[in-house]
OpenMM code with the backbone's topology and positions (N, CA, C; nanometers):
from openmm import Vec3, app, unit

residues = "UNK UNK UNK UNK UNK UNK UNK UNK UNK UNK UNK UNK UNK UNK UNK UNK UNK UNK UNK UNK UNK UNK UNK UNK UNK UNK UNK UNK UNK UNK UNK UNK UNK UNK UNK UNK UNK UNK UNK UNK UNK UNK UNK UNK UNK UNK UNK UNK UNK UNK UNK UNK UNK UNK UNK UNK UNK UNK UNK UNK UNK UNK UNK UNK UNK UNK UNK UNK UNK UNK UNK UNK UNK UNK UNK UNK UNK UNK UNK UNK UNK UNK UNK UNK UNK UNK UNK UNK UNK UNK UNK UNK UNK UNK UNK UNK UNK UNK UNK UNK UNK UNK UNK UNK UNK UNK UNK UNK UNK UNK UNK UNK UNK UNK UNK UNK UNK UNK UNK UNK UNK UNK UNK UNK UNK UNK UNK UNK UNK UNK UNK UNK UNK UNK UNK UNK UNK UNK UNK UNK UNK UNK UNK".split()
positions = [
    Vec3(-7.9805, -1.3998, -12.5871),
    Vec3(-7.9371, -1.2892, -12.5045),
    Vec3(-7.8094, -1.2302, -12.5659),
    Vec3(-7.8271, -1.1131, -12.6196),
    Vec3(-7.6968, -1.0473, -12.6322),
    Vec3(-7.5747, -1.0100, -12.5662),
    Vec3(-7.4491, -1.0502, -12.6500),
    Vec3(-7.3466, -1.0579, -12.5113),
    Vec3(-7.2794, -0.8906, -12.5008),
    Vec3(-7.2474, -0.8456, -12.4002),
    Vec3(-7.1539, -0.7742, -12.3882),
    Vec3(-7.0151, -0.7545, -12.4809),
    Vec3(-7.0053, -0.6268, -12.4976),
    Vec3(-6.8178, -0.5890, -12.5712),
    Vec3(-6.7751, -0.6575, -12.4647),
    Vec3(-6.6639, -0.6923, -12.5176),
    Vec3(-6.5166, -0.7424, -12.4082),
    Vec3(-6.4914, -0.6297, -12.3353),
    Vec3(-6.4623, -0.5057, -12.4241),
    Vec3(-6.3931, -0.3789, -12.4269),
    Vec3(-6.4613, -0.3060, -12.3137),
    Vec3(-6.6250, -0.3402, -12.2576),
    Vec3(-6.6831, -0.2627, -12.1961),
    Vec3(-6.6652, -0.3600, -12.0440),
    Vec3(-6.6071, -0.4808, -12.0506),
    Vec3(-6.5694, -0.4936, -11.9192),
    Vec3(-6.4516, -0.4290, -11.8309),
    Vec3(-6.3680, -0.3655, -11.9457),
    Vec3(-6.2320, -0.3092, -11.8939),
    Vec3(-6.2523, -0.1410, -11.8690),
    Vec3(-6.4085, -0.0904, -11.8472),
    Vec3(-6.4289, -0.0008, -11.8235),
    Vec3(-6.4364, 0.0470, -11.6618),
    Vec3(-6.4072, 0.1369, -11.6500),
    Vec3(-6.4191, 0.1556, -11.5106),
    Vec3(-6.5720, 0.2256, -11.4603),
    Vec3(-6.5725, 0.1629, -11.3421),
    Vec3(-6.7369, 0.2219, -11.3116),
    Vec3(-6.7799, 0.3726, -11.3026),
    Vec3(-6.6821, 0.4270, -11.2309),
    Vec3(-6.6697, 0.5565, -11.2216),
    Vec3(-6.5977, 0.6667, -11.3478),
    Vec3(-6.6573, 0.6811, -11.4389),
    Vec3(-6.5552, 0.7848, -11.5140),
    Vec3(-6.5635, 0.9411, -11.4589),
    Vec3(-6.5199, 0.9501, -11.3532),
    Vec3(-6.4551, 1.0559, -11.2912),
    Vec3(-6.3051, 1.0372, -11.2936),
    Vec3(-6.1836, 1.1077, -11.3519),
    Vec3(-6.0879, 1.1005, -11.3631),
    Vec3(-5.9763, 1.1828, -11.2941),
    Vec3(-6.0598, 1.2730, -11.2161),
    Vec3(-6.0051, 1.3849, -11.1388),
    Vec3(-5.8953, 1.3385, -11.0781),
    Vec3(-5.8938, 1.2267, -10.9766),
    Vec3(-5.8185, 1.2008, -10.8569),
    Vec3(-5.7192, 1.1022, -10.9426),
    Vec3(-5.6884, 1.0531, -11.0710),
    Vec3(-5.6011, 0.9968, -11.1376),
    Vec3(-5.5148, 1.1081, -11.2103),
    Vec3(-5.5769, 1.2054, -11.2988),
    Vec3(-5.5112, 1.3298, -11.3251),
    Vec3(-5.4049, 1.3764, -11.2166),
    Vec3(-5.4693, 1.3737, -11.0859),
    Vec3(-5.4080, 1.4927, -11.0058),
    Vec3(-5.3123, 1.3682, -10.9127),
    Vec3(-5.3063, 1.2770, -10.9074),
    Vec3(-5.1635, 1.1778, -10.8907),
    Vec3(-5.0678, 1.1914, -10.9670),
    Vec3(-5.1326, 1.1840, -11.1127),
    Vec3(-4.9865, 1.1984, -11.2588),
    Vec3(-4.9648, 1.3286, -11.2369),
    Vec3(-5.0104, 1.4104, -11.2085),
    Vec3(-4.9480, 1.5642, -11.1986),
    Vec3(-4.8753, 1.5765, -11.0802),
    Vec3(-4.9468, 1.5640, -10.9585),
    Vec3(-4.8247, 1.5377, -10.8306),
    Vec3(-4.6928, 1.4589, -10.9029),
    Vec3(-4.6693, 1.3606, -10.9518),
    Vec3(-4.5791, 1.2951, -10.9861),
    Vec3(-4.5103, 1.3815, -11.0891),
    Vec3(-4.5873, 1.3937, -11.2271),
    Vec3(-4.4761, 1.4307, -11.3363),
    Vec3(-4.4353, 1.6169, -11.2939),
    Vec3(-4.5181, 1.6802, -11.2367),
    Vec3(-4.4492, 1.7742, -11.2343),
    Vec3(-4.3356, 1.7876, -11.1356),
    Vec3(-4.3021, 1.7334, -11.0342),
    Vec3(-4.1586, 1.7167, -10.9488),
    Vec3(-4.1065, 1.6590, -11.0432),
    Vec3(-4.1066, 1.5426, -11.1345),
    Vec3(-3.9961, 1.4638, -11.1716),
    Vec3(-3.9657, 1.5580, -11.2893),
    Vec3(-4.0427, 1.6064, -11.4120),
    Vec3(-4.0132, 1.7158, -11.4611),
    Vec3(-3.8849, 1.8174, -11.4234),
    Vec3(-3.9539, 1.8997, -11.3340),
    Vec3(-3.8513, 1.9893, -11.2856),
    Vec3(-3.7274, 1.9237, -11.2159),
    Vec3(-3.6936, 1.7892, -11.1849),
    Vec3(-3.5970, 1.7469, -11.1271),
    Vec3(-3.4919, 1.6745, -11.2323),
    Vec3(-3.6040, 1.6490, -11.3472),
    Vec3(-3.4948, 1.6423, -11.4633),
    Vec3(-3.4172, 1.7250, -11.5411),
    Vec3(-3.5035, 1.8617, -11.5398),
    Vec3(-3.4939, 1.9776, -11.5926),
    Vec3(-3.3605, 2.0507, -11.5312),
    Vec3(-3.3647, 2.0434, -11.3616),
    Vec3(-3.2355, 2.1107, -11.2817),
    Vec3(-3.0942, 1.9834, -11.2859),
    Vec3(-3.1245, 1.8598, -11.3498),
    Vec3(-3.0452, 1.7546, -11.3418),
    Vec3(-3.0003, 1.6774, -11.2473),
    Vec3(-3.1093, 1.6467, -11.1421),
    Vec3(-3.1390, 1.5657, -11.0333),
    Vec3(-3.1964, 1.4622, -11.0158),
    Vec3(-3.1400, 1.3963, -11.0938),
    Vec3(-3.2669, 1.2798, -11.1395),
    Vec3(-3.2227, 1.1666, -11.0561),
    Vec3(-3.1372, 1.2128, -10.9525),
    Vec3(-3.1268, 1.1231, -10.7945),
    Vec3(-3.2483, 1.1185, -10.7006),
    Vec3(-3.3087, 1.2258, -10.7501),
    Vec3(-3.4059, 1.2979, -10.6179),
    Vec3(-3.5423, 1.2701, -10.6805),
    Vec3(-3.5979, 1.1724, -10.7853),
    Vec3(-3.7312, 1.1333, -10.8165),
    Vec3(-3.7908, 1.0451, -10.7126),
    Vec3(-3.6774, 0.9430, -10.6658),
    Vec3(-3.7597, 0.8370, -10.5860),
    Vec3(-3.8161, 0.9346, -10.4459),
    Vec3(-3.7600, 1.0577, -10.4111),
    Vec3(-3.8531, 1.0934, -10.2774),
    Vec3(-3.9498, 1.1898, -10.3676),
    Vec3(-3.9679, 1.2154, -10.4644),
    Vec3(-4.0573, 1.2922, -10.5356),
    Vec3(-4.2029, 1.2454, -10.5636),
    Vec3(-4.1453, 1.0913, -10.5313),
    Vec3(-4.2663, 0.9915, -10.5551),
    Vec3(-4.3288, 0.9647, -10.4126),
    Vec3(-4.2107, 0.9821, -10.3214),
    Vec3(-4.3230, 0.9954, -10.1386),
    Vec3(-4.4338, 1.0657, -10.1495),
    Vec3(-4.3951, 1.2063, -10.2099),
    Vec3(-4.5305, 1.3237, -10.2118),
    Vec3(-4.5910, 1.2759, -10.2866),
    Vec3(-4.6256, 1.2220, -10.4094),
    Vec3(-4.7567, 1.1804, -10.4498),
    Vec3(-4.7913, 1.0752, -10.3625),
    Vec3(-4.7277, 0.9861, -10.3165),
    Vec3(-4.7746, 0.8945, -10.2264),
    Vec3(-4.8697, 0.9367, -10.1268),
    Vec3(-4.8351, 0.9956, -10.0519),
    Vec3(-4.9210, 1.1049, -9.9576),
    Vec3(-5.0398, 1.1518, -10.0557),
    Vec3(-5.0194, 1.2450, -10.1268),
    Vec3(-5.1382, 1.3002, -10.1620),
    Vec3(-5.2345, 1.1804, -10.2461),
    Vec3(-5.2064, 1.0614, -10.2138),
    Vec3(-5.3157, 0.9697, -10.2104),
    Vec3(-5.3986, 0.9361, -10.1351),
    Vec3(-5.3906, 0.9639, -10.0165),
    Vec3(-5.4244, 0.9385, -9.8816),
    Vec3(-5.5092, 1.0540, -9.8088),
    Vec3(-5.6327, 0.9755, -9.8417),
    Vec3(-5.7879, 1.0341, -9.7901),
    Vec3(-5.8676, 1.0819, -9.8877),
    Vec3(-5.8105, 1.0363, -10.0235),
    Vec3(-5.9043, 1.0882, -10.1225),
    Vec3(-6.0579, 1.0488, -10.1227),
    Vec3(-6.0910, 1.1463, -10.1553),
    Vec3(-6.3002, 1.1103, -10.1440),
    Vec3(-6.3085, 1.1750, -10.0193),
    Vec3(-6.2025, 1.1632, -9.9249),
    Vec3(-6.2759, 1.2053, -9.7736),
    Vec3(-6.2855, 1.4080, -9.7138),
    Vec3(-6.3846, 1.4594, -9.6654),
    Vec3(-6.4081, 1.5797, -9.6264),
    Vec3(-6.2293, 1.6423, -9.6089),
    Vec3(-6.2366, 1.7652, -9.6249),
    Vec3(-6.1006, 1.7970, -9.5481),
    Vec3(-6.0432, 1.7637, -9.4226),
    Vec3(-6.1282, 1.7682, -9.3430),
    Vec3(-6.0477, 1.7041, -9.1859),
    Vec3(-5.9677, 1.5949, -9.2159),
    Vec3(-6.1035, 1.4564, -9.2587),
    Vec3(-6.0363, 1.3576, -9.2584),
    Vec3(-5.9558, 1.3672, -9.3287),
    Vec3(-5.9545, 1.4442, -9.4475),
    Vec3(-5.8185, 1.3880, -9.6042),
    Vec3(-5.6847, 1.4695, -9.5080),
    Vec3(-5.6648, 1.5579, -9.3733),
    Vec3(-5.5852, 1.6233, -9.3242),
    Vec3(-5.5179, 1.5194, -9.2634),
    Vec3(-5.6303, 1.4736, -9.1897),
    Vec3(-5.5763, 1.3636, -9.0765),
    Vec3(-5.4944, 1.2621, -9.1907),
    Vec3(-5.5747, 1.1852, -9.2540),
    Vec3(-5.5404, 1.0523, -9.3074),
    Vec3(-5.3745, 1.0990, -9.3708),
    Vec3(-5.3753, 1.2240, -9.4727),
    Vec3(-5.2492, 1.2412, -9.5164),
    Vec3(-5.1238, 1.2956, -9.4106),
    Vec3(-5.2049, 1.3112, -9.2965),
    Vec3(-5.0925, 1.3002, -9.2058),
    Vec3(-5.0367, 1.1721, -9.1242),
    Vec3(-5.1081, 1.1023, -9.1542),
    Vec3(-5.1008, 0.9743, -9.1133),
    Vec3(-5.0102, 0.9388, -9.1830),
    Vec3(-5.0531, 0.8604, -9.3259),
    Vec3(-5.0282, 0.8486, -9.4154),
    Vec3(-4.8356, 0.8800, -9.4583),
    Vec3(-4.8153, 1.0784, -9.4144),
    Vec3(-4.6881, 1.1354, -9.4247),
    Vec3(-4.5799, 1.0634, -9.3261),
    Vec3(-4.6591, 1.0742, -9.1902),
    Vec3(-4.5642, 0.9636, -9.0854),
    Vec3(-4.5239, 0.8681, -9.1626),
    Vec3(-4.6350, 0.7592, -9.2085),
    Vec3(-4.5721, 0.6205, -9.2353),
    Vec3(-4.4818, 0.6434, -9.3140),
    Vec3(-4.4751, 0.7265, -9.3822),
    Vec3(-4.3753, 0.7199, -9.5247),
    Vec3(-4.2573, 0.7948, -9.4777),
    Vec3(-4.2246, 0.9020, -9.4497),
    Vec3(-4.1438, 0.9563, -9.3504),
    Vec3(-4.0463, 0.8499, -9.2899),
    Vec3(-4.1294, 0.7705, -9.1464),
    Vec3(-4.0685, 0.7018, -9.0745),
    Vec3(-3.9972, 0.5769, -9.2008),
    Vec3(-4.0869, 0.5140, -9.2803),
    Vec3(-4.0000, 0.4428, -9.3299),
    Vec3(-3.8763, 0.4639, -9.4151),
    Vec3(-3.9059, 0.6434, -9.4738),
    Vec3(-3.7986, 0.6471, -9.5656),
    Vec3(-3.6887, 0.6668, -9.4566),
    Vec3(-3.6750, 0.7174, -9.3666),
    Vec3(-3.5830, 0.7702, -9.3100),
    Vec3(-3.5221, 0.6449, -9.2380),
    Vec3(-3.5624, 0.5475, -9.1554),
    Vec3(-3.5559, 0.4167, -9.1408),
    Vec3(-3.4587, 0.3853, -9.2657),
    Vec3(-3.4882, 0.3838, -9.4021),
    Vec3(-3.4253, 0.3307, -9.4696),
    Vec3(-3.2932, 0.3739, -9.5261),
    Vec3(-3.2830, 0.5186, -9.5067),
    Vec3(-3.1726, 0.6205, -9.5151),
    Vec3(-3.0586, 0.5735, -9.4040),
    Vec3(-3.1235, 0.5225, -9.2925),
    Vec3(-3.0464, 0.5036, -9.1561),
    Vec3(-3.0047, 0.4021, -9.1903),
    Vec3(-3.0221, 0.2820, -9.2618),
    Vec3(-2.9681, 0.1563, -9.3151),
    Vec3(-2.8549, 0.2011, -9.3991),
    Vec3(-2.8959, 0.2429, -9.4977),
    Vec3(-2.8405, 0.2603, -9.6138),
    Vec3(-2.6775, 0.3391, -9.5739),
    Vec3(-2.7093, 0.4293, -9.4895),
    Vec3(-2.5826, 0.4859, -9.4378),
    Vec3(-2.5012, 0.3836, -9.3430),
    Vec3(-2.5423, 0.3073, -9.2641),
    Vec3(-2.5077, 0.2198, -9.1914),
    Vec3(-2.4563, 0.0940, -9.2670),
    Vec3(-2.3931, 0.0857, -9.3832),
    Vec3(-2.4091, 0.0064, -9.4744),
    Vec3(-2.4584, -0.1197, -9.4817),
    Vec3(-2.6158, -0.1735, -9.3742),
    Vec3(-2.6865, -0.2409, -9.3338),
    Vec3(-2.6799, -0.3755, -9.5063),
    Vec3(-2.6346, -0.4857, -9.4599),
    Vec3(-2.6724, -0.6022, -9.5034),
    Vec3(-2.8351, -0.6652, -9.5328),
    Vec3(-2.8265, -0.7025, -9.6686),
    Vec3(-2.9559, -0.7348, -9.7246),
    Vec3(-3.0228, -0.7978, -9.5925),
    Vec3(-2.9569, -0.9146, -9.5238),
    Vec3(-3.0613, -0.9661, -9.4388),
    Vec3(-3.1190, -0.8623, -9.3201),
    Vec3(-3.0352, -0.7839, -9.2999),
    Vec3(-3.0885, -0.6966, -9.1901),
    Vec3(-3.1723, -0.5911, -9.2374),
    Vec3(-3.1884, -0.5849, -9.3858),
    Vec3(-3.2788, -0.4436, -9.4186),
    Vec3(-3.3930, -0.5718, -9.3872),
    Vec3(-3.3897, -0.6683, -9.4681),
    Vec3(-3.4786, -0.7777, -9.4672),
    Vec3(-3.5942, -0.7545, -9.3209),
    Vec3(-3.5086, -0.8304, -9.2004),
    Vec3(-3.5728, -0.8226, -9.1133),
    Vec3(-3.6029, -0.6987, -9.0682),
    Vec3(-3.5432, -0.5621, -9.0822),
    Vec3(-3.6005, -0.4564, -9.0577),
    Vec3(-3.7107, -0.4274, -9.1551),
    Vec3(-3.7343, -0.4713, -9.2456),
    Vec3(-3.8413, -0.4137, -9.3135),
    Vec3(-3.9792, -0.5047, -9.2657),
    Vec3(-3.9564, -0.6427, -9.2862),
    Vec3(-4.0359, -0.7141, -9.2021),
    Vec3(-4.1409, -0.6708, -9.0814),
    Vec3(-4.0739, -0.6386, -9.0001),
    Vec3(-4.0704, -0.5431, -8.8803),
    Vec3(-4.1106, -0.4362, -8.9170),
    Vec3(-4.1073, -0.3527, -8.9977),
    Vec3(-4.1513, -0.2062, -9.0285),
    Vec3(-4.3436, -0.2298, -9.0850),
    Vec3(-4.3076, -0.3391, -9.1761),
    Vec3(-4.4327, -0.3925, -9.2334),
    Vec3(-4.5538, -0.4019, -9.1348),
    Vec3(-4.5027, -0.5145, -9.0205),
    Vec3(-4.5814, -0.5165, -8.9210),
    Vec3(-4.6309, -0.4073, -8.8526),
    Vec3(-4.5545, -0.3561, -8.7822),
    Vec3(-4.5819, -0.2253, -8.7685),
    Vec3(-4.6622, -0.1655, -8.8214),
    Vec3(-4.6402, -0.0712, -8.9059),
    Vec3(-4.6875, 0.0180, -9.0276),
    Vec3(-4.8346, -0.0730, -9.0109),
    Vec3(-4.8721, -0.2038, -9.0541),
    Vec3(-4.9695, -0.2632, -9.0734),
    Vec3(-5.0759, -0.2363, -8.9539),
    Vec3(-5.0184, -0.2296, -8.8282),
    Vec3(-5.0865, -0.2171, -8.6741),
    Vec3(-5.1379, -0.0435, -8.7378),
    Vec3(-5.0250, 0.0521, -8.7481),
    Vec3(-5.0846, 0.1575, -8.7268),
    Vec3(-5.1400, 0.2236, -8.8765),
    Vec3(-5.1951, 0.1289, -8.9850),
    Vec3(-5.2452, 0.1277, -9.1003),
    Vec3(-5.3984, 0.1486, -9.0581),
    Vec3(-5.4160, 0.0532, -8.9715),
    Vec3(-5.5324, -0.0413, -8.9090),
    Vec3(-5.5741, 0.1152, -8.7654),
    Vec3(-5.5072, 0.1425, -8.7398),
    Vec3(-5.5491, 0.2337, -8.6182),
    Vec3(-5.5773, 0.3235, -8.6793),
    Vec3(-5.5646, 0.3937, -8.7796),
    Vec3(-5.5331, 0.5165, -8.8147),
    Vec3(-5.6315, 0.5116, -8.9216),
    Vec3(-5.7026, 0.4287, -8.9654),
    Vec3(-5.7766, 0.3832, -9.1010),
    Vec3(-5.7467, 0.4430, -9.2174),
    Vec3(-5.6297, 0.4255, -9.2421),
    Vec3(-5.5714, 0.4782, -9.3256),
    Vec3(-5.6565, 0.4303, -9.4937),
    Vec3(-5.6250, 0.5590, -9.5698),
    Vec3(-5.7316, 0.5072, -9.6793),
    Vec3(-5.6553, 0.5874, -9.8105),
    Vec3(-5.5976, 0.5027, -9.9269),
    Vec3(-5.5598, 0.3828, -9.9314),
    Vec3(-5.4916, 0.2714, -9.8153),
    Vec3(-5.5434, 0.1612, -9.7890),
    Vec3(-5.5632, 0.0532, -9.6572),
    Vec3(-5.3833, 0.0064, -9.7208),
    Vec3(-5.3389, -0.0119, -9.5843),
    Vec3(-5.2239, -0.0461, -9.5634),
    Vec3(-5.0977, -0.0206, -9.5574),
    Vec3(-4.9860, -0.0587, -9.5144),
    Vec3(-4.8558, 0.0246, -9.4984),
    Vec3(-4.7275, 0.0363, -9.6269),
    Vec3(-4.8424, -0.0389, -9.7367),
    Vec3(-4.7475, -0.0302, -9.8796),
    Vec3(-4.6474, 0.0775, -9.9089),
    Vec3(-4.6919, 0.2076, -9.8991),
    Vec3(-4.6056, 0.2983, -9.9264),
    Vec3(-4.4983, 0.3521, -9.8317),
    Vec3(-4.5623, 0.3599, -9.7380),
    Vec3(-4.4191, 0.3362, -9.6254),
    Vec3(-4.3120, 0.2317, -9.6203),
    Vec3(-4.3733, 0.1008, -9.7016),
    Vec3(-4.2385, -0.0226, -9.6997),
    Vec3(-4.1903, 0.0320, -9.7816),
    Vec3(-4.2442, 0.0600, -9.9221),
    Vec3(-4.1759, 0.0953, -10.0580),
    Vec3(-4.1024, 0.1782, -9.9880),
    Vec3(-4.1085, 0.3346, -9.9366),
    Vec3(-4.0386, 0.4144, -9.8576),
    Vec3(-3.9073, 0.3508, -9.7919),
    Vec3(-3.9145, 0.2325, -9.7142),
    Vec3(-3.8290, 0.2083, -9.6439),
    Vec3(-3.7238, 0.1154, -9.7806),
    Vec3(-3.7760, 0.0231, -9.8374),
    Vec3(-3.7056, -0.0570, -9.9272),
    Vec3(-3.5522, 0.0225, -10.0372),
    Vec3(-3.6596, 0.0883, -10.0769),
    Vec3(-3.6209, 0.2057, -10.1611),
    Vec3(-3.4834, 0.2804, -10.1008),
    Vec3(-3.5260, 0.3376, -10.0154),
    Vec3(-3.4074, 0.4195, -9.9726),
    Vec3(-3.3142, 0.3525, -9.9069),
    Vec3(-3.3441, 0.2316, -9.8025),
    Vec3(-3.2513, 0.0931, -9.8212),
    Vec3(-3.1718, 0.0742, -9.9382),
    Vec3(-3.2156, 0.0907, -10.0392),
    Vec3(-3.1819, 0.0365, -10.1436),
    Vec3(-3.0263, 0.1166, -10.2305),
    Vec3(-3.0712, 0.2094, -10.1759),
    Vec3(-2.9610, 0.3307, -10.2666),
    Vec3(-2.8578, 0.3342, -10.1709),
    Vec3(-2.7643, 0.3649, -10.2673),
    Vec3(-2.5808, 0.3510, -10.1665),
    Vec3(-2.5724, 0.4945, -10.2067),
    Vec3(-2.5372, 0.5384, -10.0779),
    Vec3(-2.5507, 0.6649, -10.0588),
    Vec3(-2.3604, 0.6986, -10.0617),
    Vec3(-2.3267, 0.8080, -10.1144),
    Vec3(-2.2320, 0.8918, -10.1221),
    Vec3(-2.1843, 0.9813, -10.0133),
    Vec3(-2.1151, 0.9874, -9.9202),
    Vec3(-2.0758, 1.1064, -9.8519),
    Vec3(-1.9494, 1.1722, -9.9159),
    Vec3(-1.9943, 1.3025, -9.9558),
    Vec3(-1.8735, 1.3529, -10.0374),
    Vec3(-1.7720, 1.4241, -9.9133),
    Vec3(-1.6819, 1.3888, -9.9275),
    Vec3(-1.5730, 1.4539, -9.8185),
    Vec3(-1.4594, 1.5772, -9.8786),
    Vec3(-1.5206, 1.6999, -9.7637),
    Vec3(-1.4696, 1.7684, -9.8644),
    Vec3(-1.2633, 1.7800, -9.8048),
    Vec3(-1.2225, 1.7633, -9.9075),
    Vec3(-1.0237, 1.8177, -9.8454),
    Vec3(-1.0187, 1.9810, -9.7945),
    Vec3(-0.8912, 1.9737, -9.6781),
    Vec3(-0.8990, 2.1060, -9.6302),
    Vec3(-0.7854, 2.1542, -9.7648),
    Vec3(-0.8500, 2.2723, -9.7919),
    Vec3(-0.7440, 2.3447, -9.9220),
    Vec3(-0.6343, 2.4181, -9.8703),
] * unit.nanometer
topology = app.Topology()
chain = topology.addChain("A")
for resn in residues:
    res = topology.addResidue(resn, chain)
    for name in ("N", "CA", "C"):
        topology.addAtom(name, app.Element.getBySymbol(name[0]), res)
């Protein structure tokens, strides 16, 4: 019996490439232009919107409406969640258990919402992330 290439197991079943194209383009064209204006603070929420426009692919327009609105909440609520830390100059253990908590969550309404890509991954990343950054308030002096 003749064996198989190696090479042809690392093939993918589907060579339709459409919905991989049009992720790297959601992505590189914001980060592009955000390098271009010299903002290269502002990639990690550049990467929410492709996040979203992952959400309901394959599905009719309604659903891909619904799901990426779904989808926009979770990520939304967590980035902003994580903005609210981050300003609060919230301690690792408390982003900790808040994210914990967000996870769960997010996971309940992953599951209600049938969200598709399945689960509240991008909303934690959302929340972690912007947790993550020490944010600046520039204060301006009265002249």
């Amino acid at each position: 019996m003749p064996r198989k290439p190696v090479i042809g197991i690392l093939q993918p079943r589907d060579p339709d490439r459409t919905a991989e194209f049009r992720v790297a383009a959601s992505i590189a064209v914001p980060v592009l232009v955000l390098l271009l204006r010299d903002q290269p603070h502002l990639i990690v929420y550049a990467a929410f919107g492709a996040f979203t426009g992952m959400y309901g692919r394959g599905a009719a327009w309604p659903e891909r409406l619904r799901s990426q609105l779904a989808g926009a909440g979770l990520i939304a609520v967590g980035a902003g969640t994580g903005v609210l830390l981050a300003a609060a100059g919230a301690p690792f253990p408390v982003v900790l258990l808040v994210e914990t908590a967000y996870a769960a969550a997010g996971s309940c309404w992953a599951d209600r919402t049938s969200l598709n890509p399945r689960g509240p991954f991008f909303g934690i990343f959302a929340l972690g992330a912007c947790a993550s950054i020490t944010l600046r308030i520039l204060r301006r002096t009265p002249s």
